[in-house]
TORDREN-536041 format. One record per residue: residue in one letter; x, y, z of N, C-alpha, C in turn. Coordinates in nm, 3 decimals. Layout:
% residues N
+-----+---------+---------+---------+---------+---------+---------+---------+---------+---------+
! res !      nx !      ny !      nz !     cax !     cay !     caz !      cx !      cy !      cz !
+-----+---------+---------+---------+---------+---------+---------+---------+---------+---------+
!   A !       X !       Y !       Z !       X !       Y !       Z !       X !       Y !       Z !
...
+-----+---------+---------+---------+---------+---------+---------+---------+---------+---------+
***
This chain:
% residues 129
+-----+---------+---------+---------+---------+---------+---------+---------+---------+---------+
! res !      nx !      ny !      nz !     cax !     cay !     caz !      cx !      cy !      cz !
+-----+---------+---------+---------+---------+---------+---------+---------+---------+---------+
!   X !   0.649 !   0.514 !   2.867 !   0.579 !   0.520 !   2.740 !   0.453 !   0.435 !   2.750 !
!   X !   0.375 !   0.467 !   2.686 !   0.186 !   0.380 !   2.682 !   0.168 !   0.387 !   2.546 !
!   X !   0.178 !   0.226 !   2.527 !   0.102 !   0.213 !   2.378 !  -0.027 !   0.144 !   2.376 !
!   X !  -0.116 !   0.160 !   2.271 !  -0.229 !   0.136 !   2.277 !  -0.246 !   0.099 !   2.138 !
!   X !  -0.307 !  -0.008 !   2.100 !  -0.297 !  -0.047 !   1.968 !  -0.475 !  -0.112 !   1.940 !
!   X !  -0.505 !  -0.031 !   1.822 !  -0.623 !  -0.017 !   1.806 !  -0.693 !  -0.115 !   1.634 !
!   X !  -0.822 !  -0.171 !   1.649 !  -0.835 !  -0.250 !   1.524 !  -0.993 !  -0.147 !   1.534 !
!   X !  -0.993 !  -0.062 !   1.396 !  -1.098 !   0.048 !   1.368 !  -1.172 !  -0.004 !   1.241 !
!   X !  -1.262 !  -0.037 !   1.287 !  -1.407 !  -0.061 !   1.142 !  -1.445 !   0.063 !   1.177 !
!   X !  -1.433 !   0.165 !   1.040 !  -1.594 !   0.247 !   1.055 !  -1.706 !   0.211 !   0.995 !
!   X !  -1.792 !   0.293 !   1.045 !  -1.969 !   0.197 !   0.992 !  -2.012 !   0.339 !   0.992 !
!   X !  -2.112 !   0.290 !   0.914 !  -2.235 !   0.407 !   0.883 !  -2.384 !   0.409 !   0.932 !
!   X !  -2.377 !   0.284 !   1.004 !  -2.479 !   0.256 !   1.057 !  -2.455 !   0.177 !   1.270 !
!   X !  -2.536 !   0.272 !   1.333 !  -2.516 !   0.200 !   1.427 !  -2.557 !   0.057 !   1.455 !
!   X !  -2.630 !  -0.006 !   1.382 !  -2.654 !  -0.150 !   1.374 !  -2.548 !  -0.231 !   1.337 !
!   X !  -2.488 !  -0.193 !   1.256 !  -2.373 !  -0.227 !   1.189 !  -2.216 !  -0.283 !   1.330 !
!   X !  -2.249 !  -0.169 !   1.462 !  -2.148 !  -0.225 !   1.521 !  -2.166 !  -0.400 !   1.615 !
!   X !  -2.287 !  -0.456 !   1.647 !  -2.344 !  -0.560 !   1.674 !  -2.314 !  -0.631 !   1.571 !
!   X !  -2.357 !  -0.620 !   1.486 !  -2.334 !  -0.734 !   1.342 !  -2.179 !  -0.768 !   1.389 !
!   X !  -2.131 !  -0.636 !   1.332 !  -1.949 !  -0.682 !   1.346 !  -1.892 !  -0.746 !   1.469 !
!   X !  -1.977 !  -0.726 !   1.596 !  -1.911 !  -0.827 !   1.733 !  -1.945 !  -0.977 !   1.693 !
!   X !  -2.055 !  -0.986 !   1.607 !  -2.074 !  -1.157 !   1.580 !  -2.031 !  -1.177 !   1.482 !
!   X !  -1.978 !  -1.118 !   1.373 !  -1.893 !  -1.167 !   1.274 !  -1.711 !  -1.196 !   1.295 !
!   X !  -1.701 !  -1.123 !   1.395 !  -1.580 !  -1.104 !   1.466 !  -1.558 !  -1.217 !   1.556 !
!   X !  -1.644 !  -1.228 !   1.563 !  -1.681 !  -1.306 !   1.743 !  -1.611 !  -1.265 !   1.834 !
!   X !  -1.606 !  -1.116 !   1.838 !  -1.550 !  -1.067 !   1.944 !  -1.611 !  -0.874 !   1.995 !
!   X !  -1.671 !  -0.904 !   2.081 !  -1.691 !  -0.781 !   2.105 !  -1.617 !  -0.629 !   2.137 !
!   X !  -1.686 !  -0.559 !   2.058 !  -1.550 !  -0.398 !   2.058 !  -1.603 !  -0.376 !   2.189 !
!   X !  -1.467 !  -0.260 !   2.241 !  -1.450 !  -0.209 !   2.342 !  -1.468 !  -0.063 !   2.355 !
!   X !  -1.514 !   0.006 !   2.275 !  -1.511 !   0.150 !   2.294 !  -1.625 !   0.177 !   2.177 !
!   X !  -1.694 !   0.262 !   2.272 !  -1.835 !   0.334 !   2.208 !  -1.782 !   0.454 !   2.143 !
!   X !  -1.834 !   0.443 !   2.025 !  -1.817 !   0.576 !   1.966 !  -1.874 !   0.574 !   1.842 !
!   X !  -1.944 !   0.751 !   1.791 !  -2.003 !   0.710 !   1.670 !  -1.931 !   0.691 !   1.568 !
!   X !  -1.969 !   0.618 !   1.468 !  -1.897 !   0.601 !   1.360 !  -1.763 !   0.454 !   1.332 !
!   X !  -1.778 !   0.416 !   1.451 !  -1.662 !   0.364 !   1.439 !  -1.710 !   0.210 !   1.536 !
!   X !  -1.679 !   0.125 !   1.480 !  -1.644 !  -0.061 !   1.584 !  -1.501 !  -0.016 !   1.643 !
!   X !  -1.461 !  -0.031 !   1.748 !  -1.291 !   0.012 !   1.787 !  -1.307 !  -0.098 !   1.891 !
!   X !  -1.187 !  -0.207 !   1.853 !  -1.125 !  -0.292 !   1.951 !  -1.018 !  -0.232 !   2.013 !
!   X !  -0.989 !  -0.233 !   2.167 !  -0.811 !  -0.165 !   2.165 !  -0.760 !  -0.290 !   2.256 !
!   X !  -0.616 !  -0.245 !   2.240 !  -0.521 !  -0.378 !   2.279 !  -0.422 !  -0.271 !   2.380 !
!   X !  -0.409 !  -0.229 !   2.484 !  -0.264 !  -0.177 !   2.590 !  -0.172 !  -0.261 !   2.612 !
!   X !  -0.044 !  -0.157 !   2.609 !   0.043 !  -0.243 !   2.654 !   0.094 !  -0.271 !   2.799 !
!   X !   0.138 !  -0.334 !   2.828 !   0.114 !  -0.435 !   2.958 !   0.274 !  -0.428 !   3.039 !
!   X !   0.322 !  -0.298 !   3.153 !   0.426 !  -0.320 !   3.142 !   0.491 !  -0.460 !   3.225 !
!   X !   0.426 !  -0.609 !   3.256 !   0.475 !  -0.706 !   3.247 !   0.503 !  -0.766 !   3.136 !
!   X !   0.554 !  -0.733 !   3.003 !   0.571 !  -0.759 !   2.893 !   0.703 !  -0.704 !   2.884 !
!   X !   0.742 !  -0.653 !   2.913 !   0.877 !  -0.592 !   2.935 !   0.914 !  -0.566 !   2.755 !
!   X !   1.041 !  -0.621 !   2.700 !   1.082 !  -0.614 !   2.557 !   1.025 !  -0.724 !   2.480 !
!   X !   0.941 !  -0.782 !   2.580 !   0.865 !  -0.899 !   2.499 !   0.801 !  -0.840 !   2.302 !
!   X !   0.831 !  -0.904 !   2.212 !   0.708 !  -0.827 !   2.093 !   0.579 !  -0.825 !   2.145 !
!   X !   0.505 !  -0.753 !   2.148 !   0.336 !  -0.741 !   2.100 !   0.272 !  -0.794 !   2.020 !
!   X !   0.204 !  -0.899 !   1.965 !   0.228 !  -0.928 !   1.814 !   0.007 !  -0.923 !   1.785 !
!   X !   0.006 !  -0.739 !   1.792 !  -0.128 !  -0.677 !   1.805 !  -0.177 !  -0.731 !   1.604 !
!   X !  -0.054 !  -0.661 !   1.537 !  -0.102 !  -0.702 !   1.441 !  -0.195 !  -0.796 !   1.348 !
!   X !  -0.081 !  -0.920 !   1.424 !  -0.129 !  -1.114 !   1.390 !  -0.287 !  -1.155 !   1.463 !
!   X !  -0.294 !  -1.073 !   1.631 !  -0.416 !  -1.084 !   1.676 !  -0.517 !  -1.035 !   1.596 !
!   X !  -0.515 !  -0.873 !   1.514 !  -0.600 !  -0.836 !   1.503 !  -0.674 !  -0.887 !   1.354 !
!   X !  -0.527 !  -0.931 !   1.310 !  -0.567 !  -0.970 !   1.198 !  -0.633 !  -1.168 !   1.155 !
!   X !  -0.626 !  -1.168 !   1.286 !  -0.649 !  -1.331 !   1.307 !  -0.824 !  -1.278 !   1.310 !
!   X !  -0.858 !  -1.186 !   1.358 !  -1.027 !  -1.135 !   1.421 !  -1.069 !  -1.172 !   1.271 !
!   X !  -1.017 !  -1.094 !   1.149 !  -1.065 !  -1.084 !   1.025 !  -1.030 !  -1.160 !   0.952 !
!   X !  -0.971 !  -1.266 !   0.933 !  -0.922 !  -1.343 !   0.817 !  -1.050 !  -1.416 !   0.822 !
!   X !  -1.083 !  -1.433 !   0.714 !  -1.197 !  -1.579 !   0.629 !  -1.362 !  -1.512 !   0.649 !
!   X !  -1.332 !  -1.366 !   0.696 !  -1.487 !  -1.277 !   0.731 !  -1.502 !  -1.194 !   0.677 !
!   X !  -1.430 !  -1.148 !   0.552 !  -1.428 !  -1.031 !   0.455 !  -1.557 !  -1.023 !   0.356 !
!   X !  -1.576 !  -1.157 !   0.360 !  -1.691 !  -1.154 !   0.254 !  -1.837 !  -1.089 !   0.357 !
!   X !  -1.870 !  -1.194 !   0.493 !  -1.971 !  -1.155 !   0.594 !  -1.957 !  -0.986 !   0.590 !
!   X !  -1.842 !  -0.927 !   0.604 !  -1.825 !  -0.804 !   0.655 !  -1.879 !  -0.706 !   0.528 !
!   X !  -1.838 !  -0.765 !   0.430 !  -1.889 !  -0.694 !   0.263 !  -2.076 !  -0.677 !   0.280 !
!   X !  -2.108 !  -0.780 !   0.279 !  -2.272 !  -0.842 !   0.315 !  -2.345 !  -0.721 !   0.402 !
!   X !  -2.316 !  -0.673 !   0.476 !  -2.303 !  -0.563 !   0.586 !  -2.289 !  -0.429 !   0.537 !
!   X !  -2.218 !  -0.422 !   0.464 !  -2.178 !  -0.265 !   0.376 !  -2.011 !  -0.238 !   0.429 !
!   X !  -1.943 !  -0.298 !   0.542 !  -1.825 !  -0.259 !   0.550 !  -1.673 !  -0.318 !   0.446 !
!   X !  -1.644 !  -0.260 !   0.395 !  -1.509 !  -0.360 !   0.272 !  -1.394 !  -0.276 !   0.352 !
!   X !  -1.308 !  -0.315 !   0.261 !  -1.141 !  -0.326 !   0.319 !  -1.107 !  -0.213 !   0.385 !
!   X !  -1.129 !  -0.125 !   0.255 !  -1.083 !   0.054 !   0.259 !  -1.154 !   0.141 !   0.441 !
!   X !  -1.276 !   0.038 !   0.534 !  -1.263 !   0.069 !   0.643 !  -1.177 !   0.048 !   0.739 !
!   X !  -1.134 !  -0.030 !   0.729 !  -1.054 !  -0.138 !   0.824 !  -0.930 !  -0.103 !   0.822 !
!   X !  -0.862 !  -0.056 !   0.938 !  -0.713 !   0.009 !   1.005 !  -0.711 !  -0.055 !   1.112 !
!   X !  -0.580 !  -0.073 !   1.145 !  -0.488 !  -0.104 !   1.292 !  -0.368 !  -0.035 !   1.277 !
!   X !  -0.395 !   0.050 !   1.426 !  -0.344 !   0.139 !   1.466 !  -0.247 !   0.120 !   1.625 !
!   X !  -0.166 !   0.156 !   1.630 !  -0.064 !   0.156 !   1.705 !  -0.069 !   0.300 !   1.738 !
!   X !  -0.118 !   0.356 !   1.890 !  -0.039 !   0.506 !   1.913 !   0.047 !   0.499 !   2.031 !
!   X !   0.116 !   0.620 !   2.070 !   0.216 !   0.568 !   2.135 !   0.217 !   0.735 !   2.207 !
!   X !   0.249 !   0.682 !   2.323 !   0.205 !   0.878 !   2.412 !   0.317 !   0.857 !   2.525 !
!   X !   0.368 !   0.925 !   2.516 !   0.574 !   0.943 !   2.563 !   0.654 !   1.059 !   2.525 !
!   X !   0.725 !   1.078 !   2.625 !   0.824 !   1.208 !   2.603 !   0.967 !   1.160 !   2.576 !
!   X !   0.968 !   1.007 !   2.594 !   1.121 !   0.920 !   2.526 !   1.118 !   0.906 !   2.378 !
!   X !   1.225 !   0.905 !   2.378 !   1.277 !   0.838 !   2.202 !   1.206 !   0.740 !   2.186 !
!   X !   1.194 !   0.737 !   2.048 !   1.083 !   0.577 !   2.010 !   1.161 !   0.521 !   1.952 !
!   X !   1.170 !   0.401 !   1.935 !   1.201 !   0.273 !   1.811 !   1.100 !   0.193 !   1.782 !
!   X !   1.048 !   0.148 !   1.718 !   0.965 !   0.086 !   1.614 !   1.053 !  -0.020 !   1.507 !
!   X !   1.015 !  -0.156 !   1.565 !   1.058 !  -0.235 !   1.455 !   0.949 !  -0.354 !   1.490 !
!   X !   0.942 !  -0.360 !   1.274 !   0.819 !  -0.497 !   1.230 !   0.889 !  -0.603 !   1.170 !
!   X !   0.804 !  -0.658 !   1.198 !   0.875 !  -0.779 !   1.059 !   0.822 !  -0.813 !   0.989 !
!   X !   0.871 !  -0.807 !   0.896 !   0.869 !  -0.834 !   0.735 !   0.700 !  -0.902 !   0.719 !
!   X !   0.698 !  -0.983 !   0.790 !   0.590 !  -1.130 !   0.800 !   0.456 !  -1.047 !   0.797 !
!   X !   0.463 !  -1.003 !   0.941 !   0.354 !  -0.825 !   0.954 !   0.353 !  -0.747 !   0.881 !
!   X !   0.426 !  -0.650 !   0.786 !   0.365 !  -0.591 !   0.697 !   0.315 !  -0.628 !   0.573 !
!   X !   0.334 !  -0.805 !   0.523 !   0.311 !  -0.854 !   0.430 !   0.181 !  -0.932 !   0.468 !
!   X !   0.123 !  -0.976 !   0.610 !  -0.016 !  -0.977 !   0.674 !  -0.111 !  -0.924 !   0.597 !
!   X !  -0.060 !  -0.733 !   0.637 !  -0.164 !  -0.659 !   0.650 !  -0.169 !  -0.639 !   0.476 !
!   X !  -0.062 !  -0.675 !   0.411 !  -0.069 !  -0.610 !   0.235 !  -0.151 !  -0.694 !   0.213 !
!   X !  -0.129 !  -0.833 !   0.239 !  -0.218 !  -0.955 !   0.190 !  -0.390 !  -0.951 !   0.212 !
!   X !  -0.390 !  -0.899 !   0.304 !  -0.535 !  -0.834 !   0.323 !  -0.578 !  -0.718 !   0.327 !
!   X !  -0.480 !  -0.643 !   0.262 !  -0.585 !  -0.539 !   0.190 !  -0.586 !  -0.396 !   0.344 !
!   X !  -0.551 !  -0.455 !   0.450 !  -0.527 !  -0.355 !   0.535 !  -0.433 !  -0.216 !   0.585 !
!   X !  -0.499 !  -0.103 !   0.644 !  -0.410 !   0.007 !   0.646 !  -0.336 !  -0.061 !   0.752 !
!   X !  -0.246 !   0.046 !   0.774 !  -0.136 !   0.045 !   0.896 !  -0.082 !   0.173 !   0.970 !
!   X !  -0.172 !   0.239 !   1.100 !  -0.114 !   0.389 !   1.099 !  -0.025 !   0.403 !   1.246 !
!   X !   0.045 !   0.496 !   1.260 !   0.109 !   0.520 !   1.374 !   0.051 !   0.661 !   1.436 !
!   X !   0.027 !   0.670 !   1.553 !   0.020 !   0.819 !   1.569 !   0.147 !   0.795 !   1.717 !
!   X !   0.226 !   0.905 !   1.688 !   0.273 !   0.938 !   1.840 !   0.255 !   1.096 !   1.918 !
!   X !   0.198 !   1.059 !   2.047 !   0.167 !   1.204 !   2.082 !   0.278 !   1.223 !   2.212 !
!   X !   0.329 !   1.351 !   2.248 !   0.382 !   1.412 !   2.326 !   0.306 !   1.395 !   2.483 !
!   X !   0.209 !   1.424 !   2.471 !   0.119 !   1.444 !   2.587 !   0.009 !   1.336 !   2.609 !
!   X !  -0.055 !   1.328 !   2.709 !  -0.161 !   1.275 !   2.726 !  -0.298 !   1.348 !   2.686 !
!   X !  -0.366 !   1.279 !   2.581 !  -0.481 !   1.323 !   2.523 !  -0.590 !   1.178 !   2.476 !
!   X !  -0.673 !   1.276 !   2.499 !  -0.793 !   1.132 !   2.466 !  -0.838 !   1.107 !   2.310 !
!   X !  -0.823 !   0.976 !   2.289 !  -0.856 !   0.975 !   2.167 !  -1.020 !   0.976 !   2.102 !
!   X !  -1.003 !   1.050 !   2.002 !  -1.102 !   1.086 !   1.960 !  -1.096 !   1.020 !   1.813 !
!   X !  -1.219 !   0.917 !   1.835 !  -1.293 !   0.843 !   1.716 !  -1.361 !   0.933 !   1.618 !
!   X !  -1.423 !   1.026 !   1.646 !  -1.507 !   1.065 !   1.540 !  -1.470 !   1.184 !   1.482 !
!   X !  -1.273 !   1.214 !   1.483 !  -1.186 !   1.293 !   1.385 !  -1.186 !   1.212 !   1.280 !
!   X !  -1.237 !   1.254 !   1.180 !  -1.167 !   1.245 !   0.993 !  -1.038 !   1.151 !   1.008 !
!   X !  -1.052 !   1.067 !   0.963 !  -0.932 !   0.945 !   0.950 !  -0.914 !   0.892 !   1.071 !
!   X !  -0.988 !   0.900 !   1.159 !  -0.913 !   0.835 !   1.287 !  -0.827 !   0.840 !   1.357 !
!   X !  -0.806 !   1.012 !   1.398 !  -0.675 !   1.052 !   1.426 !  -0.687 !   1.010 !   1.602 !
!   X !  -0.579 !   0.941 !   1.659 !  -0.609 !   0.956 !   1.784 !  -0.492 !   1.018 !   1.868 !
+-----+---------+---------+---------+---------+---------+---------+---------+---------+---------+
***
């Protein structure tokens, strides 16, 4: 199984994705229009270790909501995404702590799981990958 766990600003402006690497202080990893996209893989020396993509991604944004407003981007952009591309059974478990993170700030939370290997594509309607 390959998971890939993704933190998605969209922008409306390509200037807009520079701003967000210095408000972030962290530079995105994947070009694409429409979209700032950090991604996080999983690592199979991690074995059953947790991932804890959430707490990272949400550590990027805490106390920068206002900078990010200033800019034109607010909450309703901002998703972290988990996809997951495998022909095994899945299990999925959060804790409590993590989904009350992302409520506390106002953030989505999406899953995609795909069957096959396919490339994700940023500039589908909602961010389907």
């Amino acid at each position: 199984m390959n998971d890939t766990y993704y933190l998605k600003i969209e922008v409306s402006l390509p200037t807009q994705v520079e701003l967000i690497d210095s408000i972030l202080e962290v530079k995105h990893d994947e070009e694409e229009t429409g979209a700032w996209v950090l991604s996080m893989d999983y690592e199979p020396v991690f074995g059953d270790l947790p991932i804890f993509y959430i707490s990272n991604f949400i550590g990027f944004l805490k106390g920068k909501y206002e900078a990010l407003e200033q800019i034109g981007i607010t909450r309703d952009k901002i998703s972290i995404w988990r996809c997951v591309e495998g022909p095994e059974e899945l299990f999925m478990e959060y804790w409590p702590e993590e989904m009350r993170m992302m409520a506390e700030e106002g953030i989505r939370f999406r899953i995609m799981c795909r069957a096959n290997a396919q490339t994700v594509n940023f500039r589908q309607k909602h961010f389907d990958c």
